[in-house]
Backbone as a chain_set.jsonl record, in Angstrom:
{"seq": "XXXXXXXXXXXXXXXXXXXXXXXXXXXXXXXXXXXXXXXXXXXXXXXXXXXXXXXXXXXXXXXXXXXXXXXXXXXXXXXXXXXXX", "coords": {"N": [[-59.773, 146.954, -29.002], [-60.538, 145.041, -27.771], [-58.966, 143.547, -26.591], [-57.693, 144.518, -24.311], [-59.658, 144.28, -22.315], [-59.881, 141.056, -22.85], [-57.286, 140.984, -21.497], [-57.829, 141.982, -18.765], [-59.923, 140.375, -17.924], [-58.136, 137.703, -17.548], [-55.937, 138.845, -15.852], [-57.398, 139.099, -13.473], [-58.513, 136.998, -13.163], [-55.888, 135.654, -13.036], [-55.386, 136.442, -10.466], [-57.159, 136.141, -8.807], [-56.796, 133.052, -8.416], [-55.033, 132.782, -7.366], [-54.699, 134.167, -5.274], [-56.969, 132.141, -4.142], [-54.836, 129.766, -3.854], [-52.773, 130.639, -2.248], [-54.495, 130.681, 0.007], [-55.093, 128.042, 0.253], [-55.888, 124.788, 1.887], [-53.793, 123.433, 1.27], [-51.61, 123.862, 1.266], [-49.103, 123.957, 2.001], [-48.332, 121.976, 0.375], [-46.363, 120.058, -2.237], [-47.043, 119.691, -5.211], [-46.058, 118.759, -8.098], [-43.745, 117.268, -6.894], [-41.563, 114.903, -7.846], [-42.007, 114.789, -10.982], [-40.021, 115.576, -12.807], [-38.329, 113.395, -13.097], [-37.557, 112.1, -15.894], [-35.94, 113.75, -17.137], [-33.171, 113.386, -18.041], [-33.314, 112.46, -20.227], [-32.873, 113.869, -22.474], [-30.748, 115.207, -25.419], [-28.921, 117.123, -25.723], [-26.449, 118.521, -24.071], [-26.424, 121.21, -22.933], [-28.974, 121.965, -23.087], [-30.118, 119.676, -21.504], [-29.095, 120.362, -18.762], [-29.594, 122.225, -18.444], [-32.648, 122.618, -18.601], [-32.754, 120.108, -16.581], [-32.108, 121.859, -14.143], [-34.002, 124.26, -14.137], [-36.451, 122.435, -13.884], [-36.393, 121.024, -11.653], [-36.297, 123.509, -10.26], [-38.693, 124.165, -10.329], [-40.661, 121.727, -9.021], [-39.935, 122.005, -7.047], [-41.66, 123.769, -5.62], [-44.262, 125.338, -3.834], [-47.633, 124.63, -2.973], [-48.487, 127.352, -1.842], [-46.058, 129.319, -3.345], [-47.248, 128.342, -5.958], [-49.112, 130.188, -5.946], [-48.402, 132.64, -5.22], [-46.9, 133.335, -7.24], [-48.746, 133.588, -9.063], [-50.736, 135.919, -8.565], [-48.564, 137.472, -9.065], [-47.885, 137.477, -11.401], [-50.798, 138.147, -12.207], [-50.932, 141.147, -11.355], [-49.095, 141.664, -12.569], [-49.968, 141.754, -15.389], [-52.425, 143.221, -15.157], [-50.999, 145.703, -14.528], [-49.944, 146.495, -17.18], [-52.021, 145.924, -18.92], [-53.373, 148.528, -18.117], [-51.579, 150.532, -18.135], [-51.51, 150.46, -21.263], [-54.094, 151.279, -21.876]], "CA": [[-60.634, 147.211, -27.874], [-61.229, 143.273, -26.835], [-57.61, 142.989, -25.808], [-57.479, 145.114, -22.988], [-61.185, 143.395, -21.587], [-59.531, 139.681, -22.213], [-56.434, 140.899, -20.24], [-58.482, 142.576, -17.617], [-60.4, 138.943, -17.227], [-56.995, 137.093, -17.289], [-55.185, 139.052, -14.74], [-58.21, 138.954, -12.475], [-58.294, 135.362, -12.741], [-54.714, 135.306, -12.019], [-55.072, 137.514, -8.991], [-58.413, 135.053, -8.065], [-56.306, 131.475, -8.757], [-53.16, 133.202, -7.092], [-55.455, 133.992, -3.771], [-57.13, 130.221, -3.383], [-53.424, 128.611, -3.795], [-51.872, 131.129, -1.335], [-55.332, 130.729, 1.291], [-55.673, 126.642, 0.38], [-55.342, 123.79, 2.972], [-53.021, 122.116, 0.79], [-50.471, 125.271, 0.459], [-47.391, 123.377, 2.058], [-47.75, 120.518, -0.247], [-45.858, 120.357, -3.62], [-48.054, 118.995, -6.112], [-45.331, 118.225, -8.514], [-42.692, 116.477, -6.642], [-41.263, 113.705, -9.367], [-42.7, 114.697, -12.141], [-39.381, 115.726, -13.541], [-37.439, 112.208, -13.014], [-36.896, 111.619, -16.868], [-35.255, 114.839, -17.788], [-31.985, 112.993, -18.81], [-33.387, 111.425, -21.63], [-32.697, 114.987, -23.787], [-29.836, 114.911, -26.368], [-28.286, 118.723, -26.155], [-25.968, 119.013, -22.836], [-26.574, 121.96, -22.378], [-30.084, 122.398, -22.581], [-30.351, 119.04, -20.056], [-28.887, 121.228, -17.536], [-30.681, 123.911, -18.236], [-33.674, 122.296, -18.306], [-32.893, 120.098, -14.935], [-32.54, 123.237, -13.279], [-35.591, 124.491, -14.154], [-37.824, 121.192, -13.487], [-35.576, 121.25, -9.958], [-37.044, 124.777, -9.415], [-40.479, 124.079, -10.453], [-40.724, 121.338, -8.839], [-39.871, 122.019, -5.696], [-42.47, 125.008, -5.176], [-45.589, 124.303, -3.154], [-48.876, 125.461, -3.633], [-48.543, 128.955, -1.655], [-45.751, 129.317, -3.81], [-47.452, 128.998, -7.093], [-50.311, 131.69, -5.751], [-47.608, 133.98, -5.171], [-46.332, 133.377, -9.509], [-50.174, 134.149, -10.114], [-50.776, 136.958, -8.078], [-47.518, 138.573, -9.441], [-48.497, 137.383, -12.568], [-52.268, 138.79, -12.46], [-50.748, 142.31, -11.233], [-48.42, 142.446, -13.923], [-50.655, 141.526, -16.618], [-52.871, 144.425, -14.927], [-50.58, 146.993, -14.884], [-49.919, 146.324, -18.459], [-53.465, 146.678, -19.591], [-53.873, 150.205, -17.395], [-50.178, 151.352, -19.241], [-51.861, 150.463, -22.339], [-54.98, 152.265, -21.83]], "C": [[-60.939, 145.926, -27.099], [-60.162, 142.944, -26.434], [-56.985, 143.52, -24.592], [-58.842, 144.16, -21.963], [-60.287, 141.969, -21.445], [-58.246, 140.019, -21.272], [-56.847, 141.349, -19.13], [-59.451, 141.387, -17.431], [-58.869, 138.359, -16.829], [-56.095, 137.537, -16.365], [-56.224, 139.238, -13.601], [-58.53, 137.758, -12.046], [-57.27, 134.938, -12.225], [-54.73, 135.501, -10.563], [-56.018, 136.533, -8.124], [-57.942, 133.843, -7.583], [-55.36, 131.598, -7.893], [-53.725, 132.911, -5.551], [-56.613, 132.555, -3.258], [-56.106, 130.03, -3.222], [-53.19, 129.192, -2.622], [-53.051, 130.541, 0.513], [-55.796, 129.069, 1.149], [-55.118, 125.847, 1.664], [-54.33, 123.153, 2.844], [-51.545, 122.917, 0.478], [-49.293, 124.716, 0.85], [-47.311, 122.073, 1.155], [-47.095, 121.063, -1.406], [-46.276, 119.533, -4.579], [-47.263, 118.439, -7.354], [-43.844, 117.67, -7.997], [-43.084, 115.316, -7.472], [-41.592, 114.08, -10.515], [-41.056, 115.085, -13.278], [-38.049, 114.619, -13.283], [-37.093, 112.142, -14.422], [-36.109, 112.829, -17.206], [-33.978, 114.804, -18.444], [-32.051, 112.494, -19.909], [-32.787, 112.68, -22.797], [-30.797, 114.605, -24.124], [-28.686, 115.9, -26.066], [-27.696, 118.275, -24.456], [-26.438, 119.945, -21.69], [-28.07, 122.592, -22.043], [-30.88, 120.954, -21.737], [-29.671, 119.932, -19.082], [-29.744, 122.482, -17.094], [-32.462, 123.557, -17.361], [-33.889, 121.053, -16.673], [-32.921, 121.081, -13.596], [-33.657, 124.215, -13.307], [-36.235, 123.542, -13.696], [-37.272, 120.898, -11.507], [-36.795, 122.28, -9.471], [-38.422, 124.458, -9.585], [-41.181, 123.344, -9.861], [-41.398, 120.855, -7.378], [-40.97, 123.181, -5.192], [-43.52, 123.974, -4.409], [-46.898, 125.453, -3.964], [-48.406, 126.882, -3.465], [-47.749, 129.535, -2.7], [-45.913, 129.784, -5.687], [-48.596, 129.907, -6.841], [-49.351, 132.777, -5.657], [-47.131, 134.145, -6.724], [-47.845, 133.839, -9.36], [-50.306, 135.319, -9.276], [-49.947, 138.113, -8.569], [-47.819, 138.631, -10.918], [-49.607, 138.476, -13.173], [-51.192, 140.581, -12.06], [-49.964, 142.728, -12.263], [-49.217, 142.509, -14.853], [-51.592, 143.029, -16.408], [-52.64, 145.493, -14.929], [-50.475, 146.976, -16.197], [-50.543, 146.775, -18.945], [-53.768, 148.122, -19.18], [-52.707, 150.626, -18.392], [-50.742, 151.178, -20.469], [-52.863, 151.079, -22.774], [-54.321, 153.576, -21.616]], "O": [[-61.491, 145.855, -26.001], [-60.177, 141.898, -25.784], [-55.999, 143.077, -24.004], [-58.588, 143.487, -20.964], [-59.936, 141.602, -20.324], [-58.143, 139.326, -20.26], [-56.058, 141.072, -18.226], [-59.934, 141.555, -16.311], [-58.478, 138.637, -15.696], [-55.334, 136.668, -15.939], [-55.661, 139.63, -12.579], [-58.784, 137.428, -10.887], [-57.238, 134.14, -11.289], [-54.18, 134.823, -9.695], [-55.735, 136.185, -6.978], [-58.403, 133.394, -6.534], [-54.754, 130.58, -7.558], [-53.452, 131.959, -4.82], [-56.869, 132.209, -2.105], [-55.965, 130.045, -1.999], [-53.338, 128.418, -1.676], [-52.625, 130.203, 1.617], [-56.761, 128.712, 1.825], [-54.133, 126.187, 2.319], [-53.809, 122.445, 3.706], [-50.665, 122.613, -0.327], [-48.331, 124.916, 0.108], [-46.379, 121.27, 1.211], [-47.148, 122.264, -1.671], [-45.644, 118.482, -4.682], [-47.853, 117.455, -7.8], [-42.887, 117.691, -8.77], [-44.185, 114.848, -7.763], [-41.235, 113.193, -11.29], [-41.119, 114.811, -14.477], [-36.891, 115.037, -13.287], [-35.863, 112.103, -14.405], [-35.252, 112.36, -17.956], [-33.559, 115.691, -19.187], [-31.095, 112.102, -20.579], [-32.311, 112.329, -23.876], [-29.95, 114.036, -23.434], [-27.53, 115.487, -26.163], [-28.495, 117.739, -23.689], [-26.695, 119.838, -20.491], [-28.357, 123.386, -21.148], [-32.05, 121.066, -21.37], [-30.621, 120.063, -18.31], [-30.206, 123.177, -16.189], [-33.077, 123.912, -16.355], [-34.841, 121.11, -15.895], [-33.511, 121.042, -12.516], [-34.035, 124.858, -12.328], [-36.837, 123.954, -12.704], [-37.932, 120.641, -10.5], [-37.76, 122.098, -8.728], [-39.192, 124.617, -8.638], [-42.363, 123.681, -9.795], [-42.288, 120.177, -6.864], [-40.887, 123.332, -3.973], [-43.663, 122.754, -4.321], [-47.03, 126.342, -4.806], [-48.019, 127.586, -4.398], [-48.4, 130.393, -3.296], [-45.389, 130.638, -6.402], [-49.014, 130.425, -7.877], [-49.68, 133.875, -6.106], [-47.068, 135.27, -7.22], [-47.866, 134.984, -9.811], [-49.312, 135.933, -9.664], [-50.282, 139.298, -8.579], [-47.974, 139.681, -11.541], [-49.5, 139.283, -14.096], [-50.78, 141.001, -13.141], [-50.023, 143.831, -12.808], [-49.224, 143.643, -15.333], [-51.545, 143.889, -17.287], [-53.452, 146.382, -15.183], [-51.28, 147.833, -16.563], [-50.329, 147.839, -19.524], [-54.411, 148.84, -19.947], [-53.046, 151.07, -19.489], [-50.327, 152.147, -21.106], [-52.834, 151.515, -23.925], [-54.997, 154.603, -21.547]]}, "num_chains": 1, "name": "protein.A"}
């Protein structure tokens, strides 16, 4: 019964966190540009590629960007909890 309530906070927070990013002043910036400069240091080939292509994509988002991941986020997590009820 307390796991439907904490996901019904947590996707309302998403949906809350999702709508500042998307309505902030700062929504064309990208708050992590660089942060993924060392990524060559890993050992495995294949999961440096992997993983530069991910820190690429993540990277490059901007704010609005990540409000739109939480928003989609918070609605999924919401339908979830209603399908589970």
């Amino acid at each position: 019964m307390v796991v439907p309530f904490i996901g019904l906070g947590v996707g309302i927070f998403l949906l809350t966190l999702g709508i500042y990013f998307i309505r902030s002043k700062h929504a064309k910036k990208t708050p992590l540009a660089g942060h993924g400069d060392s990524i060559d240091t890993v050992d495995s080939f294949v999961l440096s590629i992997i993983l530069s292509i991910g820190v690429i994509l993540f990277c490059s988002l901007t704010v609005r960007h990540y409000g739109y991941v939480c928003v989609l986020g918070g609605l999924f997590i919401l339908y979830v909890v209603s399908a589970a009820w």
